[in-house]
N, CA, C and O atoms as a printed pandas DataFrame, in Angstrom:
     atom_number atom_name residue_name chain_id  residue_number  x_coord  y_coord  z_coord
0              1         N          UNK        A               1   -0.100   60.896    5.796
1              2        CA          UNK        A               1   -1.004   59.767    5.780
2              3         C          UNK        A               1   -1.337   59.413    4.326
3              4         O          UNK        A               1   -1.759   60.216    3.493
4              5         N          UNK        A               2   -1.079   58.031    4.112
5              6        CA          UNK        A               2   -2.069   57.529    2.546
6              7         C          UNK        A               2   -3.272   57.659    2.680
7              8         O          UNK        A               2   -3.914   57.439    3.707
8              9         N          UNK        A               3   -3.811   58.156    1.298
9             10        CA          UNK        A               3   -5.183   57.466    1.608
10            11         C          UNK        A               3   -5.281   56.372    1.015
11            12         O          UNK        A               3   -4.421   55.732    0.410
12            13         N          UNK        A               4   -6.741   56.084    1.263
13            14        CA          UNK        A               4   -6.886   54.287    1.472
14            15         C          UNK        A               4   -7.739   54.252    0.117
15            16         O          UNK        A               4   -8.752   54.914   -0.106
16            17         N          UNK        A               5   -7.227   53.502   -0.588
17            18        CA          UNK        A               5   -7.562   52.987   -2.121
18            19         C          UNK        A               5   -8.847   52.295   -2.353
19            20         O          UNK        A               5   -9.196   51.276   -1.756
20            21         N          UNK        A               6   -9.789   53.151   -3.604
21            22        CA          UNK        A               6  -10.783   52.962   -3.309
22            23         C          UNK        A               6  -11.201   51.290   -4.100
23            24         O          UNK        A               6  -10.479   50.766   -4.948
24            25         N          UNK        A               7  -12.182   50.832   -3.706
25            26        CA          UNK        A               7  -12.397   49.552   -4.322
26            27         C          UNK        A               7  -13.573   49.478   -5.190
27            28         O          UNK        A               7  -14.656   49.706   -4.650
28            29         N          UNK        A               8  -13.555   49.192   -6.476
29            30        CA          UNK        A               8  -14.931   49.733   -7.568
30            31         C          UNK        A               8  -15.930   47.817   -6.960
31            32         O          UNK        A               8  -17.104   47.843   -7.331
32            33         N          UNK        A               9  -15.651   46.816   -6.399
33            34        CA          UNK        A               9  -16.344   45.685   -5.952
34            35         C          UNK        A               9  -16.584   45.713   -4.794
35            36         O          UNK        A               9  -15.505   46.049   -4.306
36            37         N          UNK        A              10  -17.543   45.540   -3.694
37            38        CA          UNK        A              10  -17.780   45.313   -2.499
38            39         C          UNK        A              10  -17.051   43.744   -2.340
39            40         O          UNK        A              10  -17.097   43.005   -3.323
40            41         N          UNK        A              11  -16.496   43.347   -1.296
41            42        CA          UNK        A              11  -15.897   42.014   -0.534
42            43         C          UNK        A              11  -16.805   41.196   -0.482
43            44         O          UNK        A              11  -17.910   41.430    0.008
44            45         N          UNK        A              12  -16.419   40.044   -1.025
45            46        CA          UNK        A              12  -17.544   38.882   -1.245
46            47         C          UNK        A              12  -16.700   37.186   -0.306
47            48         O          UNK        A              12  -15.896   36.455   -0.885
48            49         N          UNK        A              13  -17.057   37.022    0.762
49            50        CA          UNK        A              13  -16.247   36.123    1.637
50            51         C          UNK        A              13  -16.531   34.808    1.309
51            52         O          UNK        A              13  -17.645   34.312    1.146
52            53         N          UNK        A              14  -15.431   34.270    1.221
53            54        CA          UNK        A              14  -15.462   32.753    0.545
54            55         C          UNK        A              14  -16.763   31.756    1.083
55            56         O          UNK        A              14  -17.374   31.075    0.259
56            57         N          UNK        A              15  -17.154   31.735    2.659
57            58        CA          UNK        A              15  -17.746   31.527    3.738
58            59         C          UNK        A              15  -18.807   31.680    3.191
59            60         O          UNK        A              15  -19.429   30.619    3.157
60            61         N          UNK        A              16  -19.578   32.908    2.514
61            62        CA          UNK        A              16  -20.659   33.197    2.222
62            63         C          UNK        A              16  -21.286   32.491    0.759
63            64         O          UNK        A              16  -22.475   32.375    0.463
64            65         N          UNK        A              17  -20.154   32.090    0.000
65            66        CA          UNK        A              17  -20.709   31.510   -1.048
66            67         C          UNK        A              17  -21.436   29.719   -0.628
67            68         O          UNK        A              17  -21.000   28.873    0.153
68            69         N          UNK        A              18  -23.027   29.685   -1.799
69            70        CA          UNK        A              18  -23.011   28.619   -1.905
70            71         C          UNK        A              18  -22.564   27.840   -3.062
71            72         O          UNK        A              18  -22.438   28.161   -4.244
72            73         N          UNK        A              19  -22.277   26.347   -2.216
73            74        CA          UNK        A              19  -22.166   25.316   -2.973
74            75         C          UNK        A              19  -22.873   23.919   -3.076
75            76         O          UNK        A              19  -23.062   22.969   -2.316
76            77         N          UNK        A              20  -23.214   24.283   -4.542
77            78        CA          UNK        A              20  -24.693   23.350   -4.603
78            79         C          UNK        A              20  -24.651   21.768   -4.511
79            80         O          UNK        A              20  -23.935   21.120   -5.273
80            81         N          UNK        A              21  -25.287   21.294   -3.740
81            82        CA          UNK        A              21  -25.003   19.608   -3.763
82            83         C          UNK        A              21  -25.911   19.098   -4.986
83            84         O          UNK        A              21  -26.904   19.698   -5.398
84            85         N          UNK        A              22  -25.331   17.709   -5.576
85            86        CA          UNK        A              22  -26.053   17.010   -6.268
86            87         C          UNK        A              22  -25.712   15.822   -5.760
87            88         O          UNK        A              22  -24.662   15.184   -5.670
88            89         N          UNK        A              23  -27.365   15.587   -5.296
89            90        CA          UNK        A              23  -27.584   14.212   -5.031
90            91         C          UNK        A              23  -27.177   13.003   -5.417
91            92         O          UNK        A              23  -27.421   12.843   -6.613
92            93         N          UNK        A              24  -26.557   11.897   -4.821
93            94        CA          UNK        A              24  -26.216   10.338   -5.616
94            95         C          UNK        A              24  -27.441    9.907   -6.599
95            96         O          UNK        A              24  -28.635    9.994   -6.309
96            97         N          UNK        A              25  -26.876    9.408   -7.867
97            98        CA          UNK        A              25  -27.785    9.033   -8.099
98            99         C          UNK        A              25  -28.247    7.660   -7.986
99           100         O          UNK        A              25  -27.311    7.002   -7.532
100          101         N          UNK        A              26  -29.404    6.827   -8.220
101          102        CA          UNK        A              26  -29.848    5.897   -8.035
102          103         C          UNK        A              26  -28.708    4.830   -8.285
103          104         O          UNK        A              26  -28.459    3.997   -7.413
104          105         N          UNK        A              27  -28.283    4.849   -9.020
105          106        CA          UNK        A              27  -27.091    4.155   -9.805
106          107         C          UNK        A              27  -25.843    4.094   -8.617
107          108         O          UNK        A              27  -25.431    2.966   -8.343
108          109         N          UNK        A              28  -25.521    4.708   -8.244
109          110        CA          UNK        A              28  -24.498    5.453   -7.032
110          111         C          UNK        A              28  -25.069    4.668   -5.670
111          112         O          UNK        A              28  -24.381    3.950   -4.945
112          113         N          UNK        A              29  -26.221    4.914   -5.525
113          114        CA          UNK        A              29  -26.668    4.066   -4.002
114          115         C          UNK        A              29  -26.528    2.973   -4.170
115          116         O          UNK        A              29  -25.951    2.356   -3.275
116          117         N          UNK        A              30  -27.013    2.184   -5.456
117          118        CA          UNK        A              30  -27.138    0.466   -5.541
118          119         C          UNK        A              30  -25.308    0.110   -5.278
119          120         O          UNK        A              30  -25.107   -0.724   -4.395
120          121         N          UNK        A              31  -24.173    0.623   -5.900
121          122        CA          UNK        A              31  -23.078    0.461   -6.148
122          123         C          UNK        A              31  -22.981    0.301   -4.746
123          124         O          UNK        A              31  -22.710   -0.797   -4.259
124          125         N          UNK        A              32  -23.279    1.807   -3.720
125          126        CA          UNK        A              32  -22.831    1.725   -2.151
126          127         C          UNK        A              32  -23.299    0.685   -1.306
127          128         O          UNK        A              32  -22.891    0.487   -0.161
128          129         N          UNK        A              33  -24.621   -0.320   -2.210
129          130        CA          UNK        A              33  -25.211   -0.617   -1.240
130          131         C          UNK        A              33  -24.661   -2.676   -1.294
131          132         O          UNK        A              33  -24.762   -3.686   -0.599
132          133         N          UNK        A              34  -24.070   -2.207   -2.674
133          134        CA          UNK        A              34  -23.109   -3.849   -3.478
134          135         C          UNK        A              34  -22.046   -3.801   -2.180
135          136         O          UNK        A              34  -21.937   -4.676   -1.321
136          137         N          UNK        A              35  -21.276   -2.521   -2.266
137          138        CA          UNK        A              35  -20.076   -2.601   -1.605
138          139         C          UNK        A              35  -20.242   -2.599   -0.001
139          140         O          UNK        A              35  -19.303   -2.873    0.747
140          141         N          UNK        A              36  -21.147   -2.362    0.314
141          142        CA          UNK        A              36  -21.761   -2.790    2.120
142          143         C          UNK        A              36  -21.820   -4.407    2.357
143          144         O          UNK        A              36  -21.297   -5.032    3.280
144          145         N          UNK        A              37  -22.606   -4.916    1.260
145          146        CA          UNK        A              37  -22.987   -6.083    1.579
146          147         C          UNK        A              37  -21.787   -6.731    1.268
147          148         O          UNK        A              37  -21.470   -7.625    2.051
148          149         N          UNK        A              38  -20.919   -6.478    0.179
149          150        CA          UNK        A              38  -19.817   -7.289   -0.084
150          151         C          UNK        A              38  -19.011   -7.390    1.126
151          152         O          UNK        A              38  -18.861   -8.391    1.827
152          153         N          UNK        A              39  -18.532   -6.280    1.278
153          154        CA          UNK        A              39  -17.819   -6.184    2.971
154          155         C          UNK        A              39  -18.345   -6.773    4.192
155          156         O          UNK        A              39  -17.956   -7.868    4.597
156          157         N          UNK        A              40  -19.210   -6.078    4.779
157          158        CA          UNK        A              40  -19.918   -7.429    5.221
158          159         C          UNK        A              40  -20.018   -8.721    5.319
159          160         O          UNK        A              40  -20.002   -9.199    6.453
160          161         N          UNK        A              41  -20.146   -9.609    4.156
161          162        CA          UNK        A              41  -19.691  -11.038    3.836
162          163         C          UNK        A              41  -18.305  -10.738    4.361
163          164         O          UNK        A              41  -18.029  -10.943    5.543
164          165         N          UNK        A              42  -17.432  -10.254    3.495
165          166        CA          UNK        A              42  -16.139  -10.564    4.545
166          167         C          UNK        A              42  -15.752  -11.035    5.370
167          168         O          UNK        A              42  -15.094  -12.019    5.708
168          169         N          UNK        A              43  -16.735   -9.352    6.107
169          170        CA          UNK        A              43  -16.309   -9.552    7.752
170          171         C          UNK        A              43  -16.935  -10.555    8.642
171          172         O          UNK        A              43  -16.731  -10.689    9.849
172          173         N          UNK        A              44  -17.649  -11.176    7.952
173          174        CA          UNK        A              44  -19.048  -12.251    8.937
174          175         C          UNK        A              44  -19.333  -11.539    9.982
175          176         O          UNK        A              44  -19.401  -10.365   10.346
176          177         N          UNK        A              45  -19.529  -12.959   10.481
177          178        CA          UNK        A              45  -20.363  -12.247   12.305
178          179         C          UNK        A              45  -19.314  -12.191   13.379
179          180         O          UNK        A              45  -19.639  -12.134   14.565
180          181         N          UNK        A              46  -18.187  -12.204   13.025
181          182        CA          UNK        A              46  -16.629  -11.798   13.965
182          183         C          UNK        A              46  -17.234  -10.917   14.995
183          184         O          UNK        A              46  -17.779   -9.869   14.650
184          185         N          UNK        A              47  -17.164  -11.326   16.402
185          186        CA          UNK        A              47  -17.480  -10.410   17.264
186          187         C          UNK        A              47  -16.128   -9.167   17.342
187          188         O          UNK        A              47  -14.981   -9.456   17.683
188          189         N          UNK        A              48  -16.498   -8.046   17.021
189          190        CA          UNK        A              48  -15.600   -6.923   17.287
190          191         C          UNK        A              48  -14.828   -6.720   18.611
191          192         O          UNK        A              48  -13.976   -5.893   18.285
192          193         N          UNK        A              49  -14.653   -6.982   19.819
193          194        CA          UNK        A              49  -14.197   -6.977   20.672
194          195         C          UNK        A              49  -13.274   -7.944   20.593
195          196         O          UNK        A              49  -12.123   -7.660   20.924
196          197         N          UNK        A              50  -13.641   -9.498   20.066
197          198        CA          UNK        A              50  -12.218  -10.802   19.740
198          199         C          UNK        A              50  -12.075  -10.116   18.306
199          200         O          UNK        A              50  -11.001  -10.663   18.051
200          201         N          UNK        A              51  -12.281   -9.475   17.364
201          202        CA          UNK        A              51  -11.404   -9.077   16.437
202          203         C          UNK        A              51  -10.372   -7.565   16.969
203          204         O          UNK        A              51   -9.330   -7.363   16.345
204          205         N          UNK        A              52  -10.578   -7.060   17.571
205          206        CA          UNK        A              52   -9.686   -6.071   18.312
206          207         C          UNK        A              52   -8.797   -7.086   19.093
207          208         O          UNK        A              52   -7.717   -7.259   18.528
208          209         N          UNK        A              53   -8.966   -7.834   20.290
209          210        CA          UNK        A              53   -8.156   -8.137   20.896
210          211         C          UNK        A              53   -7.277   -9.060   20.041
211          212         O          UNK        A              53   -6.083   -8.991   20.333
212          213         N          UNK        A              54   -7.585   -9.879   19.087
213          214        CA          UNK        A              54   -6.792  -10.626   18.309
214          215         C          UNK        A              54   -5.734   -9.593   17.391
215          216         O          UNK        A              54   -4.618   -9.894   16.967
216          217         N          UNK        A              55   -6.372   -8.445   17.252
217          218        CA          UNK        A              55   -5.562   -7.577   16.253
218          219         C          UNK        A              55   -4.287   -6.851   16.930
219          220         O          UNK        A              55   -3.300   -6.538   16.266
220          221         N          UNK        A              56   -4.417   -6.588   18.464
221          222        CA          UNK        A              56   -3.742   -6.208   19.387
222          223         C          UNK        A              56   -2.642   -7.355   19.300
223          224         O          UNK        A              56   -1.463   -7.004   19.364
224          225         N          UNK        A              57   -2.911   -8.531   19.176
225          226        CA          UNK        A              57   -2.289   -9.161   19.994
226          227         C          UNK        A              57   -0.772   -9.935   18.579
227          228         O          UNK        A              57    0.366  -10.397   18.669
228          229         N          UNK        A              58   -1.545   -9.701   17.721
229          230        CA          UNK        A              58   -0.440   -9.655   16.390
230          231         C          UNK        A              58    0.388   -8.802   16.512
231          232         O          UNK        A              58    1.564   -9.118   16.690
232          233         N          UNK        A              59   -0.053   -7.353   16.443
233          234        CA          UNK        A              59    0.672   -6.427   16.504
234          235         C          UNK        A              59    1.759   -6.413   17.581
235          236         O          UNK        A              59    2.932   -6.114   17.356
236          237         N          UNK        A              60    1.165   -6.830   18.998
237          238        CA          UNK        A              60    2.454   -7.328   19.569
238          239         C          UNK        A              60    3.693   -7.831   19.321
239          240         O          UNK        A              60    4.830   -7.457   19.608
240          241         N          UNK        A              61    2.941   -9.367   18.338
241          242        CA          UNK        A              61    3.940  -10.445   18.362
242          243         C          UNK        A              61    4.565   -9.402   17.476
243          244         O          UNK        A              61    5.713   -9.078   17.782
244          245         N          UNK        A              62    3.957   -8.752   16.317
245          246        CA          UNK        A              62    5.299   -8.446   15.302
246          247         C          UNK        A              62    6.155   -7.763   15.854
247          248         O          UNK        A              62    7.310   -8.121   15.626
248          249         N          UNK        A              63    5.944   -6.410   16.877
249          250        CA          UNK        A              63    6.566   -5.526   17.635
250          251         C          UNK        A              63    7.516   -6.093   18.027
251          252         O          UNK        A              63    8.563   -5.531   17.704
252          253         N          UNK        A              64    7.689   -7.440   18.889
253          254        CA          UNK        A              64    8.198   -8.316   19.427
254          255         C          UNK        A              64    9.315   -9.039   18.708
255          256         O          UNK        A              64   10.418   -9.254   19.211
256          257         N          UNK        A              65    8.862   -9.475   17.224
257          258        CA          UNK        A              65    9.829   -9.663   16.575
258          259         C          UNK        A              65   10.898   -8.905   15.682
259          260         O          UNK        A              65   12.095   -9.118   15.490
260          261         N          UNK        A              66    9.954   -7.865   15.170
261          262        CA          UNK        A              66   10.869   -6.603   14.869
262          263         C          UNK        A              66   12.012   -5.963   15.537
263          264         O          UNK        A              66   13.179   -5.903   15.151
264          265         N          UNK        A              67   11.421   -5.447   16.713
265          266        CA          UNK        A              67   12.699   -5.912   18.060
266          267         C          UNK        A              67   13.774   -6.416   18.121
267          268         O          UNK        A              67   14.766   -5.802   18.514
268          269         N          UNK        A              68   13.782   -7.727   17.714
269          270        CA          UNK        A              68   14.432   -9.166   18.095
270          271         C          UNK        A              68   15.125   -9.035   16.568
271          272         O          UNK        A              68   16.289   -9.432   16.505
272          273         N          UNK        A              69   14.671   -8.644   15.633
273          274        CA          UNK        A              69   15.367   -8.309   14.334
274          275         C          UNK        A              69   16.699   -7.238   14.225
275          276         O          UNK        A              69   17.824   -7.421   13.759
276          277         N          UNK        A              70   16.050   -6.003   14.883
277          278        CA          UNK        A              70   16.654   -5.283   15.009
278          279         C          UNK        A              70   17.851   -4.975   15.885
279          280         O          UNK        A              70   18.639   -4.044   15.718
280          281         N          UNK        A              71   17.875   -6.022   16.981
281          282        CA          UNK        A              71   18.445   -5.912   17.596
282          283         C          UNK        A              71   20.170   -7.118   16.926
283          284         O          UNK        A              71   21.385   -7.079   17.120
284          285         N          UNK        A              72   19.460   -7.766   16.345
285          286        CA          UNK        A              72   20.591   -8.612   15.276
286          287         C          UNK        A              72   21.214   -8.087   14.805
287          288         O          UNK        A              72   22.396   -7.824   15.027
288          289         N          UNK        A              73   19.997   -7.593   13.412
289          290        CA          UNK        A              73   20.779   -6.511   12.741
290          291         C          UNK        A              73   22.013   -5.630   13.147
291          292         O          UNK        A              73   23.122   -5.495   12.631
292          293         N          UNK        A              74   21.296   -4.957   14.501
293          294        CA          UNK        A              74   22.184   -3.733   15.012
294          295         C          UNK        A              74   24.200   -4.321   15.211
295          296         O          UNK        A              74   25.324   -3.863   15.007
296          297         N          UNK        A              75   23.485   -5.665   15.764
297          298        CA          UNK        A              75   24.887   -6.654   15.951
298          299         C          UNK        A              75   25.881   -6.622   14.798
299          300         O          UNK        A              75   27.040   -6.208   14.744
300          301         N          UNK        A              76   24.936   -7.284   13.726
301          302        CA          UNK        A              76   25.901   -7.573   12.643
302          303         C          UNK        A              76   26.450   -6.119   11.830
303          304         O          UNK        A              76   27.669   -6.098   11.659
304          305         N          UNK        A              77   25.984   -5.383   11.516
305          306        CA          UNK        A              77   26.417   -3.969   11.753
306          307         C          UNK        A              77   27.537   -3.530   12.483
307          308         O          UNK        A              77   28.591   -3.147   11.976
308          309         N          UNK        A              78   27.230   -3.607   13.957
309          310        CA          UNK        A              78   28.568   -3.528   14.853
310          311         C          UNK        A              78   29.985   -4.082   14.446
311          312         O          UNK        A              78   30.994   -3.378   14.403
312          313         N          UNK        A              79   29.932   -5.710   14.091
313          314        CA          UNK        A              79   30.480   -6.454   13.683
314          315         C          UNK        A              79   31.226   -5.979   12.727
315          316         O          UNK        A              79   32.445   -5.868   12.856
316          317         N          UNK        A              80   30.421   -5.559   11.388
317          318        CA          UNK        A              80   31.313   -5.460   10.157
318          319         C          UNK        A              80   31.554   -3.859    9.894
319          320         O          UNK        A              80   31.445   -3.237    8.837
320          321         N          UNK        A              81   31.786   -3.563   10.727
321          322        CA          UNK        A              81   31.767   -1.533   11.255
322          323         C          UNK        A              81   31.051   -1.312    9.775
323          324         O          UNK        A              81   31.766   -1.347    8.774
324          325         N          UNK        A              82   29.487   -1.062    9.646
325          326        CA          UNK        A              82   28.604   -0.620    8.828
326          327         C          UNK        A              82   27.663   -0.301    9.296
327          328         O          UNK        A              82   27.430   -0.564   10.476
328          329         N          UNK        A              83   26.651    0.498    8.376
329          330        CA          UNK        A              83   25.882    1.569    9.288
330          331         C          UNK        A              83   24.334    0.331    9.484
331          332         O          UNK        A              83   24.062   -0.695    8.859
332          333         N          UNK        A              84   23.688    0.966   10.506
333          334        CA          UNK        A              84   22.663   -0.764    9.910
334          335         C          UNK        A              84   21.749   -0.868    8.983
335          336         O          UNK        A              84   21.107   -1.850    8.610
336          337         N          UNK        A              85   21.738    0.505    8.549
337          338        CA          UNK        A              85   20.754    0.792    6.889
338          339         C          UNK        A              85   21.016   -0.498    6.179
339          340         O          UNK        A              85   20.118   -1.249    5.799
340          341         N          UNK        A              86   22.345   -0.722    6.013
341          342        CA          UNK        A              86   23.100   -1.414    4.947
342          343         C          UNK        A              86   22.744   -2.988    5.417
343          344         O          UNK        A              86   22.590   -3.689    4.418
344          345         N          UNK        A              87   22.593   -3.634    6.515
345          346        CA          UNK        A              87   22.231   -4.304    6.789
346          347         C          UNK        A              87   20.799   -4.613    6.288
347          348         O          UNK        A              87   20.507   -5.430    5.415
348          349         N          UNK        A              88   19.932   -3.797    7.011
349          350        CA          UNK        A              88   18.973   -4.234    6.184
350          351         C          UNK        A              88   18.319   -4.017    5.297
351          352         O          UNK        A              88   17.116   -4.262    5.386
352          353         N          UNK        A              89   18.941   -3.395    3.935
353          354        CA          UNK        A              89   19.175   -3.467    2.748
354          355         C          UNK        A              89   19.616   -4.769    2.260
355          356         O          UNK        A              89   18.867   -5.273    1.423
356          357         N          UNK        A              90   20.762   -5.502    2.618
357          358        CA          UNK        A              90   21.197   -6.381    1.958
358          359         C          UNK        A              90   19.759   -7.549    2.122
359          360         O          UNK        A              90   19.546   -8.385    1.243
360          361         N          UNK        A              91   18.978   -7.443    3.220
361          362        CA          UNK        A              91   17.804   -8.363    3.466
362          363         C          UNK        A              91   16.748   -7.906    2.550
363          364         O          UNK        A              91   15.985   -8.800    2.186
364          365         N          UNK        A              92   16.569   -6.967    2.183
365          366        CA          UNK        A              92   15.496   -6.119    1.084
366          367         C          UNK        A              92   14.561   -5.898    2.003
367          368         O          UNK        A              92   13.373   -6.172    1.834
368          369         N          UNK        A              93   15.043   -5.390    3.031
369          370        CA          UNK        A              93   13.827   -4.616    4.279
370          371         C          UNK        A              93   14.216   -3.572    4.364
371          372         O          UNK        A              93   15.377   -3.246    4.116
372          373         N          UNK        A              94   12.850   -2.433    4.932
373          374        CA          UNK        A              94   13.187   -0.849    5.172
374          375         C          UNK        A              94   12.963   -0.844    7.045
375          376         O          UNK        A              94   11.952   -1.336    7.546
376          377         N          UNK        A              95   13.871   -0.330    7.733
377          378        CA          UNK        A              95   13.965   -0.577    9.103
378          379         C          UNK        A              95   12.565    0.160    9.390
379          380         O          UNK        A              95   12.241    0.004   10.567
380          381         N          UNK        A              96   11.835    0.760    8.804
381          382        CA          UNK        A              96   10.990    1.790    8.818
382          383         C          UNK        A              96    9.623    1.080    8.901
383          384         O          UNK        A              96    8.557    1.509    9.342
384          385         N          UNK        A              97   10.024   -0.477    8.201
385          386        CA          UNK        A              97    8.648   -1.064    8.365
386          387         C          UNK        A              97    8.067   -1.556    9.557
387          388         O          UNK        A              97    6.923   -2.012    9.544
Protein backbone atom coordinates (compact mmCIF):
# COMPACT_ATOMS: atom_id res chain seq x y z
CA UNK A 1 0.00 0.00 0.00
CA UNK A 2 1.18 3.85 -0.65
CA UNK A 3 0.81 6.05 1.71
CA UNK A 4 -1.18 8.98 1.06
CA UNK A 5 0.87 12.26 0.68
CA UNK A 6 0.68 14.64 3.14
CA UNK A 7 -0.68 18.18 2.25
CA UNK A 8 1.14 21.29 4.25
CA UNK A 9 -2.58 23.59 2.87
CA UNK A 10 -6.05 22.53 3.85
CA UNK A 11 -8.54 22.44 0.38
CA UNK A 12 -10.03 25.66 -0.31
CA UNK A 13 -13.21 25.01 -2.97
CA UNK A 14 -13.65 27.34 -5.71
CA UNK A 15 -17.61 27.40 -4.61
CA UNK A 16 -16.62 28.76 -1.33
CA UNK A 17 -14.79 31.76 -2.44
CA UNK A 18 -16.28 35.25 -2.47
CA UNK A 19 -16.68 37.49 -5.22
CA UNK A 20 -17.19 40.98 -4.52
CA UNK A 21 -19.75 42.97 -6.59
CA UNK A 22 -19.32 46.60 -7.46
CA UNK A 23 -22.18 48.40 -7.97
CA UNK A 24 -23.07 50.45 -11.48
CA UNK A 25 -22.23 53.53 -11.13
CA UNK A 26 -24.49 56.51 -11.48
CA UNK A 27 -22.92 57.21 -14.76
CA UNK A 28 -23.64 53.43 -15.90
CA UNK A 29 -27.50 53.63 -14.99
CA UNK A 30 -28.13 57.01 -16.92
CA UNK A 31 -26.22 55.27 -20.11
CA UNK A 32 -28.76 52.01 -19.40
CA UNK A 33 -31.44 54.15 -18.98
CA UNK A 34 -30.43 56.39 -22.70
CA UNK A 35 -30.29 52.95 -24.24
CA UNK A 36 -33.97 51.74 -22.94
CA UNK A 37 -35.53 54.74 -24.05
CA UNK A 38 -33.64 54.83 -27.33
CA UNK A 39 -34.89 51.31 -28.11
CA UNK A 40 -38.03 51.84 -27.19
CA UNK A 41 -38.54 54.78 -29.66
CA UNK A 42 -37.64 52.24 -32.12
CA UNK A 43 -39.81 49.81 -31.27
CA UNK A 44 -43.01 52.20 -30.78
CA UNK A 45 -46.19 50.89 -29.66
CA UNK A 46 -46.01 47.71 -32.25
CA UNK A 47 -48.31 45.34 -30.63
CA UNK A 48 -46.02 42.19 -29.92
CA UNK A 49 -48.29 39.50 -30.96
CA UNK A 50 -48.65 41.41 -34.92
CA UNK A 51 -44.88 41.86 -34.56
CA UNK A 52 -44.37 38.00 -33.98
CA UNK A 53 -46.90 36.97 -36.39
CA UNK A 54 -45.51 39.33 -39.08
CA UNK A 55 -41.97 38.02 -38.19
CA UNK A 56 -43.22 34.38 -38.68
CA UNK A 57 -44.60 35.10 -41.64
CA UNK A 58 -41.27 36.58 -43.49
CA UNK A 59 -39.44 33.93 -42.34
CA UNK A 60 -41.72 31.76 -44.21
CA UNK A 61 -41.70 33.64 -47.35
CA UNK A 62 -37.81 33.50 -47.24
CA UNK A 63 -37.86 29.66 -46.35
CA UNK A 64 -40.06 29.49 -49.31
CA UNK A 65 -37.82 31.17 -51.50
CA UNK A 66 -34.63 29.73 -50.45
CA UNK A 67 -36.24 26.48 -51.36
CA UNK A 68 -37.20 27.58 -54.75
CA UNK A 69 -33.43 28.78 -55.04
CA UNK A 70 -32.09 25.84 -54.14
CA UNK A 71 -33.84 23.78 -55.86
CA UNK A 72 -32.50 25.72 -59.29
CA UNK A 73 -29.39 25.81 -58.19
CA UNK A 74 -29.41 22.02 -57.49
CA UNK A 75 -30.61 21.88 -61.40
CA UNK A 76 -28.02 23.88 -62.85
CA UNK A 77 -25.41 21.89 -61.03
CA UNK A 78 -26.95 18.68 -62.35
CA UNK A 79 -26.72 20.20 -65.70
CA UNK A 80 -23.11 21.23 -65.83
CA UNK A 81 -21.97 17.91 -63.70
CA UNK A 82 -20.69 20.41 -60.73
CA UNK A 83 -20.98 20.18 -57.22
CA UNK A 84 -23.72 22.93 -56.15
CA UNK A 85 -21.21 24.73 -53.77
CA UNK A 86 -19.86 26.03 -57.03
CA UNK A 87 -23.03 27.19 -58.11
CA UNK A 88 -23.65 29.19 -55.54
CA UNK A 89 -20.44 30.63 -55.31
CA UNK A 90 -20.47 31.86 -58.73
CA UNK A 91 -23.82 33.96 -57.27
CA UNK A 92 -21.64 35.16 -54.14
CA UNK A 93 -24.10 33.21 -51.81
CA UNK A 94 -23.26 30.67 -48.93
CA UNK A 95 -26.03 27.79 -49.26
CA UNK A 96 -25.72 28.02 -45.47
CA UNK A 97 -27.53 31.27 -45.44
Amino acid sequence: MIPAKQVSTPFKSPLAQSHSHTPPSQDDLEETKRQIESLQTKLGDADVDETIKRHVELLNEYNAVKDGCTKVFDRIAEIEAVPSSVVWMRYGLDKDD
